[in-house]
C-alpha positions in Angstrom: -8.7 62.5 126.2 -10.9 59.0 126.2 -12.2 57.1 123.3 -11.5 60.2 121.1 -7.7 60.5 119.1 -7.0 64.0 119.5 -6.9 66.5 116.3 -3.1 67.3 116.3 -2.3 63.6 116.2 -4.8 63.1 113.4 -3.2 65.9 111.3 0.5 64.3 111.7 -0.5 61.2 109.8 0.7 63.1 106.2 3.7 64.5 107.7 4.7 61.5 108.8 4.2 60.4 105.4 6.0 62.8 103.9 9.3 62.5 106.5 9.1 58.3 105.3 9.2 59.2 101.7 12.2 62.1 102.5 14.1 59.2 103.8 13.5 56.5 101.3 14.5 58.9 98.6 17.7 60.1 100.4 18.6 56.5 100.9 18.3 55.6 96.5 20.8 58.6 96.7 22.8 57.5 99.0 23.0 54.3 97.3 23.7 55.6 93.9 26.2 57.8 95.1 27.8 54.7 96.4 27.5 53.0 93.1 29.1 55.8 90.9 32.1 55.9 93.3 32.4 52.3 93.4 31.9 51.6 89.1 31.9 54.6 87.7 28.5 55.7 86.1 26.8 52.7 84.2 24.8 52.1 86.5 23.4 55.6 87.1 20.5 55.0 84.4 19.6 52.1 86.3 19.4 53.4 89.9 17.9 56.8 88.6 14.7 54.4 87.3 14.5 53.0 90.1 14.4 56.0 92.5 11.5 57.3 90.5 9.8 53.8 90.6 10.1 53.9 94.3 8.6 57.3 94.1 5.8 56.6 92.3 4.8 53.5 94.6 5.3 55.4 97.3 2.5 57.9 96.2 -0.4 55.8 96.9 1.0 54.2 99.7 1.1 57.8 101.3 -2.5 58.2 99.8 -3.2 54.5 101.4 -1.8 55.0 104.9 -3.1 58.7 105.5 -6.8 57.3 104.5 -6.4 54.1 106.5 -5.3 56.0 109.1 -8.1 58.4 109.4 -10.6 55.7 108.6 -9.3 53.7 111.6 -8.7 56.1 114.1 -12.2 58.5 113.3 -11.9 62.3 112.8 -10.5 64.5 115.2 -12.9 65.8 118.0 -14.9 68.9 116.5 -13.5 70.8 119.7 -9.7 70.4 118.4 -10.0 71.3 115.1 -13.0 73.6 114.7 -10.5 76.5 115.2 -12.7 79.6 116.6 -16.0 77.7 116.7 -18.2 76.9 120.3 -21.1 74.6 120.2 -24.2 76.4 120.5 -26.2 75.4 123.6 -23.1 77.6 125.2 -25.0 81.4 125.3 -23.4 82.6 128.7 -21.7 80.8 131.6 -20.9 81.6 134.8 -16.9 81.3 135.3 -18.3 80.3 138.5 -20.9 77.4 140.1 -20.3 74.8 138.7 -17.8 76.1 136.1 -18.4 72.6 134.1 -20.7 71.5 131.6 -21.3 68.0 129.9 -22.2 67.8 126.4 -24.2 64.3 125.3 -23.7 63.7 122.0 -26.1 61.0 120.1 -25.1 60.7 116.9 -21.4 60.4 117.4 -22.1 58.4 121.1 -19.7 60.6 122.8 -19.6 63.0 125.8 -17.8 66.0 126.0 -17.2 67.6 129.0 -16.2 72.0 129.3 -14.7 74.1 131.4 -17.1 77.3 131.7 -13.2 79.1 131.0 -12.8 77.4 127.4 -16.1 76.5 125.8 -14.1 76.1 122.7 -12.2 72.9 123.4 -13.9 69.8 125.4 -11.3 69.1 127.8 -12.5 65.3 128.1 -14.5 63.6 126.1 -15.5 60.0 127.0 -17.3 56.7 124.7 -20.9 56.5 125.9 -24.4 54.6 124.5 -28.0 56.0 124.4 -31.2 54.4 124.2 -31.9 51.6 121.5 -34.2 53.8 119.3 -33.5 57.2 117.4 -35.4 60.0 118.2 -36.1 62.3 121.6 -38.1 60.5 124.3 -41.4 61.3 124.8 -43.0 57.8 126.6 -42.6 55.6 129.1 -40.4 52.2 127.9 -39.9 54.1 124.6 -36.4 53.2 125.0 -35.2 56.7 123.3 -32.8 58.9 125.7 -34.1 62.6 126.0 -33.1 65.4 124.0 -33.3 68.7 126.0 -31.2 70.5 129.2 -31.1 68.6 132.4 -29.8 68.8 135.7 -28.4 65.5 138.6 -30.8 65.2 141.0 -29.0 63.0 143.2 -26.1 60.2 143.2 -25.1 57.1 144.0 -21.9 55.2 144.6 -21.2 51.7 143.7 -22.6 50.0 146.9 -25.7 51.6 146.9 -26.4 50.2 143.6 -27.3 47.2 141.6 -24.3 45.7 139.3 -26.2 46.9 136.4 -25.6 50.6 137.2 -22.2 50.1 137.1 -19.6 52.4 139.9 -21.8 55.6 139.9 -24.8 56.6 139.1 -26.8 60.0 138.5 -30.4 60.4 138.1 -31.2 63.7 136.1 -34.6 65.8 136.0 -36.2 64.1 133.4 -39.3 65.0 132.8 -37.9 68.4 133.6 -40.7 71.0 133.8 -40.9 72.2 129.9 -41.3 67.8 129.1 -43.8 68.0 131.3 -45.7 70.6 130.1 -45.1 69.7 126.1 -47.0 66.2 127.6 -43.5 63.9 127.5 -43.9 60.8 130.2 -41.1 58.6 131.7 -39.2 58.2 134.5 -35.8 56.7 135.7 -33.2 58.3 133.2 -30.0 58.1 134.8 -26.6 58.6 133.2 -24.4 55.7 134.8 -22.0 53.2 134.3 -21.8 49.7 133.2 -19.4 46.4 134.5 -20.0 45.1 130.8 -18.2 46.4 127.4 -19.9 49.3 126.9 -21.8 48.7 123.2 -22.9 52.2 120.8 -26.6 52.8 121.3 -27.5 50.0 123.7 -29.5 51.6 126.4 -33.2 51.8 127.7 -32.6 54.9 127.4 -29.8 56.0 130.3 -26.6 57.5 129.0 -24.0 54.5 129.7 -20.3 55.2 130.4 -17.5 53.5 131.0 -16.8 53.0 134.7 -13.5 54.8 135.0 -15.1 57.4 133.0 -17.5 57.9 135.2 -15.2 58.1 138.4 -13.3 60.4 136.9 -16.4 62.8 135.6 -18.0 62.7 139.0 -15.4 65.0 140.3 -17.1 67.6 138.1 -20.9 66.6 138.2 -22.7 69.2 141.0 -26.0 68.3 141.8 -28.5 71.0 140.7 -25.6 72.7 139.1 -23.9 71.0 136.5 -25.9 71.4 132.9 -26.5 68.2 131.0 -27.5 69.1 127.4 -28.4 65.7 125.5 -28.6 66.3 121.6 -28.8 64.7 118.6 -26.1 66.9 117.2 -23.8 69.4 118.0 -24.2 72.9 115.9 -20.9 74.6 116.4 -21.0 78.4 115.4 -18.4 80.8 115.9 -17.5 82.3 118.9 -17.9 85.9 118.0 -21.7 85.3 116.8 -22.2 82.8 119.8 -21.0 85.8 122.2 -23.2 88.2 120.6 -26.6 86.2 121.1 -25.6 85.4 124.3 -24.7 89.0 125.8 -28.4 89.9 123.8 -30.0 87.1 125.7 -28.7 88.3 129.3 -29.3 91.5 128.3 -33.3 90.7 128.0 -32.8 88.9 130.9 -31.8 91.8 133.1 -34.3 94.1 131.5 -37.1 91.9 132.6 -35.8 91.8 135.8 -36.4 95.5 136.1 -39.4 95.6 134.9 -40.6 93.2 136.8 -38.3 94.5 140.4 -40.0 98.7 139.2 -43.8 97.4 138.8 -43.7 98.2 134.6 -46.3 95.9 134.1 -47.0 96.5 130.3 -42.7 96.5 129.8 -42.9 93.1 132.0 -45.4 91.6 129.7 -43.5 92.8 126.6 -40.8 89.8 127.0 -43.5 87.3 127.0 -45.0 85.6 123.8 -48.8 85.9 123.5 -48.9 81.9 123.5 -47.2 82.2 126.7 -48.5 79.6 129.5 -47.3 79.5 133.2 -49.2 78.0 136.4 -51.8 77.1 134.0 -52.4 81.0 133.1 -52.2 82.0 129.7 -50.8 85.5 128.7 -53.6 87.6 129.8 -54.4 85.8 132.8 -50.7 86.5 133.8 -50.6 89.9 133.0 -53.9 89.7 135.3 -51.5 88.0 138.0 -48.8 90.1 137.5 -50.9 93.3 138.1 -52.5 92.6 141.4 -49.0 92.0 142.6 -47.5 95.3 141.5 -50.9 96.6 143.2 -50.1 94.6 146.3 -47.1 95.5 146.8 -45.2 98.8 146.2 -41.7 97.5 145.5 -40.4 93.6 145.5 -36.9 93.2 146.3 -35.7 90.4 143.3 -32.4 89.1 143.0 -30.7 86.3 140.8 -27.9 84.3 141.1 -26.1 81.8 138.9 -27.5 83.3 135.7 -27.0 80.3 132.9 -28.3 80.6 129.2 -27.9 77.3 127.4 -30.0 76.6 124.1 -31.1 72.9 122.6 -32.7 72.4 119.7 -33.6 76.3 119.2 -35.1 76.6 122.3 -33.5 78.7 125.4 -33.4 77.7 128.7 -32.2 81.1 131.2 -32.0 79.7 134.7 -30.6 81.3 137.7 -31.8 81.1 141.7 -34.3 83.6 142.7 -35.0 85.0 146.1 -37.9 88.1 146.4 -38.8 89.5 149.0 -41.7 92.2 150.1 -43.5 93.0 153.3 -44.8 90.1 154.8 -43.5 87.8 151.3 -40.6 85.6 150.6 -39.9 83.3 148.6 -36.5 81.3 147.5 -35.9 79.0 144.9 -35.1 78.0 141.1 -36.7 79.9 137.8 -36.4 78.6 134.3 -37.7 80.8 131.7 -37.9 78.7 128.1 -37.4 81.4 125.8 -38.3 80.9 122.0 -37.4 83.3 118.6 -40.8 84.9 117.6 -39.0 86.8 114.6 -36.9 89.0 115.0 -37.3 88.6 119.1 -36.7 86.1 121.7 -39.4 85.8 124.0 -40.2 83.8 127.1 -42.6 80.8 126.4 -42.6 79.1 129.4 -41.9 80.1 133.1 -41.0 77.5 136.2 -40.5 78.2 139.7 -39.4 75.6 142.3 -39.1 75.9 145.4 
């Protein structure tokens, strides 16, 4: 892995330990032994005192070295040792398109990147800095990097770009639709590289790698595809409880899909919360909406591909394609409902449709 010691080498430090201090005692044995063949046992006293002084330096030298150690080289990477834990934003996953995911995390400056196959270990995680100031952007030249689920929306190689940007670069969605809508402003968030020393929490706001980091990670970055979450911190949780929510989630997701494929207008209307806002439509102008197209048409062929549920910051983002079609209607493109837990449900908050 880069910039991160892994676990298992962590949790060798005290075994090491423990073999030097087998061996130093073996060898005051080996030299007593020596002793009482060579002059009998006068100076077995001696020697025996000196075996345990040895023994009790060597205690907090142990105690020294193993804190040293894990002081210098940082803890082991939450993915290694968090044995039957997933981070959260992972609810479901295609095994499929992309099959990767990259998790930004701000408060350790790192970023992990998963295989869609084993959300439970990071398999690389790579140094990176975020903007200058604390906190999720919400303004232009606020210098703070974004806190939500994002999405490439095009990239750049080395001679396309300025020598500021590094030997890749990839602008993401930012404002994505939900930033939008919650009033967030700003522009030109890119994650990219750098052809200086890359410095912790030194950015206007871009996530900064290192430039072979960020040849090697844009192998896995798919434009439109790939999920960037950006948090402050990563919640881990374990993986039984993380499946549950997210089989629930897809469940609701699929239910609403029928409702809405059959024409059950009322069911339809039942996954939305009643401070629900799309297109400018509140919940009972959507229900409106949503009735003169049931009335309009008898049946609306709906399907989905590339189902995702990924969760920031207690909010849920479901995205997938969508392509309908009716007579004389179709339409293709990308939805993102924003779901949100109105207790004890989940229910959609926001709806986005891009063509």
């Amino acid at each position: 892995m880069h910039g991160c010691l892994d676990g298992r080498v962590v949790a060798l430090i005290p075994l090491a330990c423990l073999f030097l201090a087998f061996v130093l005692v073996s060898a005051f044995r080996t030299i007593r032994a020596a002793y009482r063949r060579l002059s009998g046992t006068e100076y077995a006293p001696l020697l025996q005192y000196a075996a345990l002084r040895g023994i009790i330096f060597l205690v907090p030298v142990i105690a020294f070295v193993y804190t040293a150690g894990a002081s210098v080289m940082g803890p082991a990477p939450f993915g290694n040792h968090a044995k039957g834990l997933i981070p959260d934003p992972f609810l479901y996953l295609s095994p499929h398109n992309p099959g990767q995911a990259l998790l930004v995390e701000k408060a350790s400056q790192k970023a992990y990147l998963y295989r869609s196959t084993d959300l439970a270990h990071p398999f690389r995680t790579y140094p990176c800095s975020t903007g200058e100031r604390s906190g999720p952007k919400s303004a232009q030249n606020d210098k703070r990097t974004p806190e939500g689920i994002y999405y490439v929306t095009n990239s750049f190689k080395e001679r396309e770009l300025a020598s500021i940007y590094g030997a890749r670069a990839f602008p993401i969605d930012y404002p994505n639709p939900l930033d939008r809508e919650l009033g967030r402003t700003g522009y030109g968030i890119w994650i990219h590289s750098t052809n200086k020393p890359l410095k912790p929490r030194d950015t206007n706001g871009c996530v900064v790698l290192r430039n072979e980091d960020i040849l090697e990670l844009s192998r896995y970055i798919h434009e439109g595809q790939t999920p960037i979450i950006i948090t402050q911190k990563i919640n881990l949780v374990e993986e039984e409880m993380l499946q549950r929510e997210g089989a629930e989630l897809k469940e609701l997701v699929m239910e609403w899909l029928k409702s809405w494929r059959e024409g059950q207008v009322e069911r339809y209307m039942s996954f939305y919360g009643k401070d629900f806002m799309a297109q400018g439509k509140d919940w009972h102008q959507w229900r409106a909406h949503t009735k003169r197209l049931s009335e309009k048409y008898d049946r609306i062929d709906i399907r989905i591909d590339g189902l995702q549920i990924l969760r920031e910051n207690g909010v849920v983002l479901a995205r997938f394609t969508q392509t309908s079609r009716a007579d004389g209607f179709f339409s293709d493109g990308v939805k993102r409902l924003y779901l949100m837990k109105k207790s004890p449900e989940w229910k959609i908050a926001y709806e986005f449709f891009t063509k």
